[in-house]
SEMILUM-918638 format. One record per atom (N, C-alpha, C): atom name; x, y, z; residue in one letter. Coordinates in nm, 2 decimals, padded with zeros to 4 digits. Example, Ala and Ser with C-alpha at 12.3 -4.5 7.8 and 13.67 -1.06 7.14 Angstrom:
<'N' <01.32 -00.57 00.78> 'A'>
<'CA' <01.23 -00.45 00.78> 'A'>
<'C' <01.32 -00.33 00.78> 'A'>
<'N' <01.28 -00.22 00.71> 'S'>
<'CA' <01.37 -00.11 00.71> 'S'>
<'C' <01.29 00.00 00.79> 'S'>
//
This chain:
<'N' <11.82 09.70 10.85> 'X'>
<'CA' <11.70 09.72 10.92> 'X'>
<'C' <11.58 09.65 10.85> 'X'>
<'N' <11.47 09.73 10.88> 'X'>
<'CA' <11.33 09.65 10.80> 'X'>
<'C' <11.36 09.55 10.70> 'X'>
<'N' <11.43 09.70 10.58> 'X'>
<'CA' <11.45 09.64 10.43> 'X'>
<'C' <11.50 09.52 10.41> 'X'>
<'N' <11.59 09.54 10.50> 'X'>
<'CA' <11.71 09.44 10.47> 'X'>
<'C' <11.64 09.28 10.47> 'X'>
<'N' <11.54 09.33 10.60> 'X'>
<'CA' <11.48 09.18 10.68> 'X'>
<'C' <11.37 09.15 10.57> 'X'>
<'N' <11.28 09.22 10.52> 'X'>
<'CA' <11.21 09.19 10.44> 'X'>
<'C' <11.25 09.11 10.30> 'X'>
<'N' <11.37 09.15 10.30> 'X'>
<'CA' <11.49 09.08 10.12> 'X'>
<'C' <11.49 08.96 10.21> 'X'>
<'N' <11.57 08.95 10.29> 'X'>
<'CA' <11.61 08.83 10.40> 'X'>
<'C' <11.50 08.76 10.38> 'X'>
<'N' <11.42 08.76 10.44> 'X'>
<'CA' <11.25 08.67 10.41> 'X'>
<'C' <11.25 08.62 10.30> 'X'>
<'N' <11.23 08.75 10.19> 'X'>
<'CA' <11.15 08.69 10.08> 'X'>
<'C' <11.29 08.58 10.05> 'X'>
<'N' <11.35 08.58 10.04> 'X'>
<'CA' <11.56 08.48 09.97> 'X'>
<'C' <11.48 08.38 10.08> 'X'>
<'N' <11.47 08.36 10.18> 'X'>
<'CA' <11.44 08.24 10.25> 'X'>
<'C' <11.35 08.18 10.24> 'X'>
<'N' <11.25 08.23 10.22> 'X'>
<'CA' <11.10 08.19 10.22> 'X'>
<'C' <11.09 08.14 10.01> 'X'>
<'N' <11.15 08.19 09.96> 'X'>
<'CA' <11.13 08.11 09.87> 'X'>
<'C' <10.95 08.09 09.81> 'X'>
<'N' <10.93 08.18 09.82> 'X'>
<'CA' <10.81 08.16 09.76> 'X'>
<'C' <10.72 08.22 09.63> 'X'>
<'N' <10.66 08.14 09.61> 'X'>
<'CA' <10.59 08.23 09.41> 'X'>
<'C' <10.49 08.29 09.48> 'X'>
<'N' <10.52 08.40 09.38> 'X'>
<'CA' <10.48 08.53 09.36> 'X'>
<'C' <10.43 08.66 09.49> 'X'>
<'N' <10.56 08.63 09.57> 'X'>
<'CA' <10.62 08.70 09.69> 'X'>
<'C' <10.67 08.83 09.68> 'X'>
<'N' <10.72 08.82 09.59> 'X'>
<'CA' <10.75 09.00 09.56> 'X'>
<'C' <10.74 09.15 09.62> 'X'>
<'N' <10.63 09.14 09.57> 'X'>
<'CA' <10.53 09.23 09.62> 'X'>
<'C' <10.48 09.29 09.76> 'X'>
<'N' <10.47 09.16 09.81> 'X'>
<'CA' <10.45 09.14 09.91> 'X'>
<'C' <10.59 09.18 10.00> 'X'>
<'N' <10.67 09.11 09.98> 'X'>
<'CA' <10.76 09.20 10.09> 'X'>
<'C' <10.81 09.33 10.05> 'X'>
<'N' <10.79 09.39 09.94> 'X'>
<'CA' <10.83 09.51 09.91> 'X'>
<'C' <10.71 09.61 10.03> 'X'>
<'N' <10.56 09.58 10.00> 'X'>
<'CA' <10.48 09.60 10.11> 'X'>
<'C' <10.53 09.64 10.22> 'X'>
<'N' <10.60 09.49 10.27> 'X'>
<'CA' <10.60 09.47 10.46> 'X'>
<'C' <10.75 09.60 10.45> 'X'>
<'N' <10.81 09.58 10.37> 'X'>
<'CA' <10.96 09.63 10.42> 'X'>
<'C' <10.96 09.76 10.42> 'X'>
<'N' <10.89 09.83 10.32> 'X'>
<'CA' <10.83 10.01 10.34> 'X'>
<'C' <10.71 10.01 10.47> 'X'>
<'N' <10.67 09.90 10.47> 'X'>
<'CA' <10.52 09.92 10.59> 'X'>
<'C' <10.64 09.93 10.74> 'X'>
<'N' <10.67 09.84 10.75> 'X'>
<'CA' <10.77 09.79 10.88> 'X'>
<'C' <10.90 09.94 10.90> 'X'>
<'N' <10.94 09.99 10.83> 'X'>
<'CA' <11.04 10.09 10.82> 'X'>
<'C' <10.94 10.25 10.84> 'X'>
<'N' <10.81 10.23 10.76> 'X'>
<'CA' <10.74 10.34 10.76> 'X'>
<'C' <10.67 10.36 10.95> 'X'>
<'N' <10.65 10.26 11.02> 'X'>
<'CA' <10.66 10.31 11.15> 'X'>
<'C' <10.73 10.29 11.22> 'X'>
<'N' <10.86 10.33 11.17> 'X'>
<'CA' <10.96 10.39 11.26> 'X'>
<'C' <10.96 10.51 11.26> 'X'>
<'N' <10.89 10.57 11.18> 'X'>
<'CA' <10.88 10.74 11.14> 'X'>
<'C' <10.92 10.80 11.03> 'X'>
<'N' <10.92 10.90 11.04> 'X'>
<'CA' <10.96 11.01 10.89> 'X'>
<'C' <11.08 10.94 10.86> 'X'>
<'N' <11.18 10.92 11.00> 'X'>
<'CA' <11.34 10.88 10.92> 'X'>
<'C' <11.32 10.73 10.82> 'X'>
<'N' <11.22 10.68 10.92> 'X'>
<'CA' <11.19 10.57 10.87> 'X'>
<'C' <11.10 10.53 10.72> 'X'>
<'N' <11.03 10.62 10.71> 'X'>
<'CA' <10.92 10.63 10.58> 'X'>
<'C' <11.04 10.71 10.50> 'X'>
<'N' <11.14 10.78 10.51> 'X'>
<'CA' <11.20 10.85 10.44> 'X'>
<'C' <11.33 10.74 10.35> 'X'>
<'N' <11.36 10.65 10.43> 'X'>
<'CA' <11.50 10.58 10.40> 'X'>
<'C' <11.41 10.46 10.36> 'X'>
<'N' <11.29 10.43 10.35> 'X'>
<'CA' <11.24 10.31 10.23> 'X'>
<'C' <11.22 10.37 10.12> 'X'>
<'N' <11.19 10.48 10.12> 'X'>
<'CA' <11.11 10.55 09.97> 'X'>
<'C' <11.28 10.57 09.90> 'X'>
<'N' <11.36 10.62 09.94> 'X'>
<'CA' <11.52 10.59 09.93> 'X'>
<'C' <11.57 10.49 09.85> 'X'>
<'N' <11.57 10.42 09.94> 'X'>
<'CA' <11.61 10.24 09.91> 'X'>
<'C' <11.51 10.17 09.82> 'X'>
<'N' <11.40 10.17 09.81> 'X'>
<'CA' <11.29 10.11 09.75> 'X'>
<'C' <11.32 10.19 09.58> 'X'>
<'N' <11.34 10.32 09.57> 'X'>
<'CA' <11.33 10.38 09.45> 'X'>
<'C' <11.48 10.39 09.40> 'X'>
<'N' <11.59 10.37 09.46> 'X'>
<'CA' <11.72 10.32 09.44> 'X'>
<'C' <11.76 10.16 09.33> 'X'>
<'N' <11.65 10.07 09.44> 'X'>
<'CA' <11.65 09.93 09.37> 'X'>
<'C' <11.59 09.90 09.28> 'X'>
<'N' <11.44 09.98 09.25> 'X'>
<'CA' <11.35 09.96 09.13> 'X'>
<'C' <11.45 10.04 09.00> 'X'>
<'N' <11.53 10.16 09.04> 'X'>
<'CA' <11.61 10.22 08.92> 'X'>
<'C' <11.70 10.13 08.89> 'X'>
<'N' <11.77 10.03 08.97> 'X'>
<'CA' <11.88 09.98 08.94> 'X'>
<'C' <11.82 09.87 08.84> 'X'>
<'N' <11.68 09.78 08.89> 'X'>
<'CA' <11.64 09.68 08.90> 'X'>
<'C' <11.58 09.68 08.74> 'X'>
<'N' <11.54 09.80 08.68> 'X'>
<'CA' <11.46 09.85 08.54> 'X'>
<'C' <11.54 09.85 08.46> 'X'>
<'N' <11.65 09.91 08.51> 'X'>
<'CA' <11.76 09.97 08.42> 'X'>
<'C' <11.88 09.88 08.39> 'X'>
<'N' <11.89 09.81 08.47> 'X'>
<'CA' <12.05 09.73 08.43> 'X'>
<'C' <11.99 09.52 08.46> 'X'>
<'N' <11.87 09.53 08.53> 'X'>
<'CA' <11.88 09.40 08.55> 'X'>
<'C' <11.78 09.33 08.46> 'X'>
<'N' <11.72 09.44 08.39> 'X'>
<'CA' <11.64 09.37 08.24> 'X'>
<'C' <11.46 09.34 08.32> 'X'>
<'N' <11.47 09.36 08.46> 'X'>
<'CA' <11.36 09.37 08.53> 'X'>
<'C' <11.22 09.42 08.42> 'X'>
<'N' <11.14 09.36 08.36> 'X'>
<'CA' <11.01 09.45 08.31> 'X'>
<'C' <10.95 09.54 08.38> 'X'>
<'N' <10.93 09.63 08.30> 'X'>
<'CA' <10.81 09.75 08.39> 'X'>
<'C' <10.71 09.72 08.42> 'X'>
<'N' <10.65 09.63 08.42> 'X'>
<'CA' <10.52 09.54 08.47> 'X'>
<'C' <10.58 09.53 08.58> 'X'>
<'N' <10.68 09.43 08.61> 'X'>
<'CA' <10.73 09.46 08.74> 'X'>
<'C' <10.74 09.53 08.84> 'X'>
<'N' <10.86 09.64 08.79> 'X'>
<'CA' <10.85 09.76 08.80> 'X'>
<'C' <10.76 09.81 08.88> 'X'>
<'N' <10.66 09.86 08.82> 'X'>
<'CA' <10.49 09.92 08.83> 'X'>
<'C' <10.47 09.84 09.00> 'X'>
<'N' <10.47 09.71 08.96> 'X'>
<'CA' <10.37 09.65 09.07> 'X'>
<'C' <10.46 09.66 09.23> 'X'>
<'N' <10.60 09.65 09.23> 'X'>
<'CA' <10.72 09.65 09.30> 'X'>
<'C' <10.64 09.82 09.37> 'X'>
<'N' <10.68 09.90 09.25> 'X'>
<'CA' <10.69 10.04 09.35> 'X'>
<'C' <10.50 10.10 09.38> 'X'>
<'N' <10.40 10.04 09.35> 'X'>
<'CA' <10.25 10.02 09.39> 'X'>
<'C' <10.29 09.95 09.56> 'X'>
<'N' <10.34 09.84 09.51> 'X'>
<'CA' <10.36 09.74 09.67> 'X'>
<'C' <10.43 09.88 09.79> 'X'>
<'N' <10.53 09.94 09.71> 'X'>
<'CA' <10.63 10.00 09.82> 'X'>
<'C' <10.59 10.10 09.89> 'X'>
<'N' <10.47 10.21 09.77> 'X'>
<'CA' <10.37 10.31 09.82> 'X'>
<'C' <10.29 10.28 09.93> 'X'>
<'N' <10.22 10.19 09.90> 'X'>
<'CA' <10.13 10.11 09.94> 'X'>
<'C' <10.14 10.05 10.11> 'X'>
<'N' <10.20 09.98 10.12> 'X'>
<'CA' <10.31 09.97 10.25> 'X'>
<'C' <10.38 10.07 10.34> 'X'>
<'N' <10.46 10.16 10.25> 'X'>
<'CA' <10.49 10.31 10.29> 'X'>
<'C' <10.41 10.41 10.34> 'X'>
<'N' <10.30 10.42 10.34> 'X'>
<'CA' <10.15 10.52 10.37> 'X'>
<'C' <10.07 10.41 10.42> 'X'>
<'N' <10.11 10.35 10.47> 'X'>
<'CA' <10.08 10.23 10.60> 'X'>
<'C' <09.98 10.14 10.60> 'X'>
<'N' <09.93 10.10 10.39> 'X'>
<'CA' <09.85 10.02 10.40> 'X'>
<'C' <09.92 09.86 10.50> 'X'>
<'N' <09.82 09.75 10.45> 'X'>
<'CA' <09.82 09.67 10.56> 'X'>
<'C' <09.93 09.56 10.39> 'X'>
<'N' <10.02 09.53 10.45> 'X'>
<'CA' <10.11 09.45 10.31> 'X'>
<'C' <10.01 09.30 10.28> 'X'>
<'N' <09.93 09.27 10.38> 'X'>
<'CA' <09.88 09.14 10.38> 'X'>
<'C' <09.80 09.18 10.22> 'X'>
<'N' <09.77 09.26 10.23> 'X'>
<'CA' <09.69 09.29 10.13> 'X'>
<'C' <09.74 09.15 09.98> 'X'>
<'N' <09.90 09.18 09.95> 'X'>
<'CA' <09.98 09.16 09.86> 'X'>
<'C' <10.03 09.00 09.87> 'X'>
<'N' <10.00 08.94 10.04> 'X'>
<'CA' <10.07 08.82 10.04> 'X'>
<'C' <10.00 08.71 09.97> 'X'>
<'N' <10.12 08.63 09.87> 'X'>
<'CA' <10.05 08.52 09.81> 'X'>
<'C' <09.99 08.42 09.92> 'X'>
<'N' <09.90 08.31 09.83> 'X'>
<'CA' <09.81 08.22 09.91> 'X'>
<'C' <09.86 08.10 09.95> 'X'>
<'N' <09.88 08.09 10.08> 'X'>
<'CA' <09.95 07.99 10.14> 'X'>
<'C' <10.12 07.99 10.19> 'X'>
<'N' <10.15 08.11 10.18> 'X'>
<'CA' <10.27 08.15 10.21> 'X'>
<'C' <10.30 08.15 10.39> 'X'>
<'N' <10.42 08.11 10.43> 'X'>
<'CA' <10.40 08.05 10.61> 'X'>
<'C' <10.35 08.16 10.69> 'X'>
<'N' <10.25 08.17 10.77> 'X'>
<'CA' <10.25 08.30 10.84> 'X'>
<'C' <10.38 08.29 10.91> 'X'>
<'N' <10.47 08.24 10.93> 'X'>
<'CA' <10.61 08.29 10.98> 'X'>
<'C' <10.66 08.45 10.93> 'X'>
<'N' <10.63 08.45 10.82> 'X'>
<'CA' <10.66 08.57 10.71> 'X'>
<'C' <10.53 08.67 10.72> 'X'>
<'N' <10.45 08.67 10.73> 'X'>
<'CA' <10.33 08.76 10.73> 'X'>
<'C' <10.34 08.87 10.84> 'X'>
<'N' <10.31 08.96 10.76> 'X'>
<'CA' <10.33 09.11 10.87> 'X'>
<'C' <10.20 09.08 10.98> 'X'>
<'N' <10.24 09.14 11.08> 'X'>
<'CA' <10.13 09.16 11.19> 'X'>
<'C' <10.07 09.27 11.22> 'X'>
<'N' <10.00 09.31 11.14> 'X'>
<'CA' <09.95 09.48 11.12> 'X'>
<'C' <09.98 09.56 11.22> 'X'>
<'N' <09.96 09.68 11.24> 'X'>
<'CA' <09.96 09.71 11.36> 'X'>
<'C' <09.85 09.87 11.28> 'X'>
<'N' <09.77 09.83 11.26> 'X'>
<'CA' <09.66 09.92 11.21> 'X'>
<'C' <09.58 09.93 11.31> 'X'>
<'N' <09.50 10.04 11.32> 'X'>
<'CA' <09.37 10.01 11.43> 'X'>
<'C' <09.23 09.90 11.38> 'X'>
<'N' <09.21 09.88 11.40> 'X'>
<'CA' <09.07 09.73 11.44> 'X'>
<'C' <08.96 09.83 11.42> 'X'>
<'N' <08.89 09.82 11.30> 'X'>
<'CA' <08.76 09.90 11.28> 'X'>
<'C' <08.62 09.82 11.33> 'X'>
//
């Protein structure tokens, strides 16, 4: 789903200091699908940061910013917030916030 598509991107897109950024879109994009949906990123998202801390030598600086990105995203901030500068809008979430 989302997640998956969000990893997909970021591995394709290849870009510095993207991270974050799709940790964002992939909790944001999964989070309005609904509860099931906000439920199975906070899941997956807190699955990978444990694996990612603990066995892949990942820093907690990391860490920190990865599961900020995931909250963040997940409670429906907007991920753009997070995307680095000049990164293709191919990859850029298309909010779906309301227009203040």
């Amino acid at each position: 789903g989302d997640m998956y598509r969000a990893y997909r991107d970021m591995r394709q897109a290849n870009w510095r200091n993207s991270d974050t950024y799709f940790h964002a879109r992939g909790n944001y994009d999964a989070a309005n699908r609904g509860p099931g949906g906000r439920w199975a990123a906070e899941v997956i998202s807190n699955a990978r940061e444990g694996y990612q801390s603990g066995l892949s030598g990942q820093g907690e600086e990391d860490t920190r910013a990865d599961q900020e990105a995931n909250h963040w995203g997940r409670n429906g901030g907007d991920p753009n917030r997070y995307s680095p500068r000049g990164l293709p809008k191919r990859y850029r979430c298309v909010s779906r916030l309301p227009s203040s």
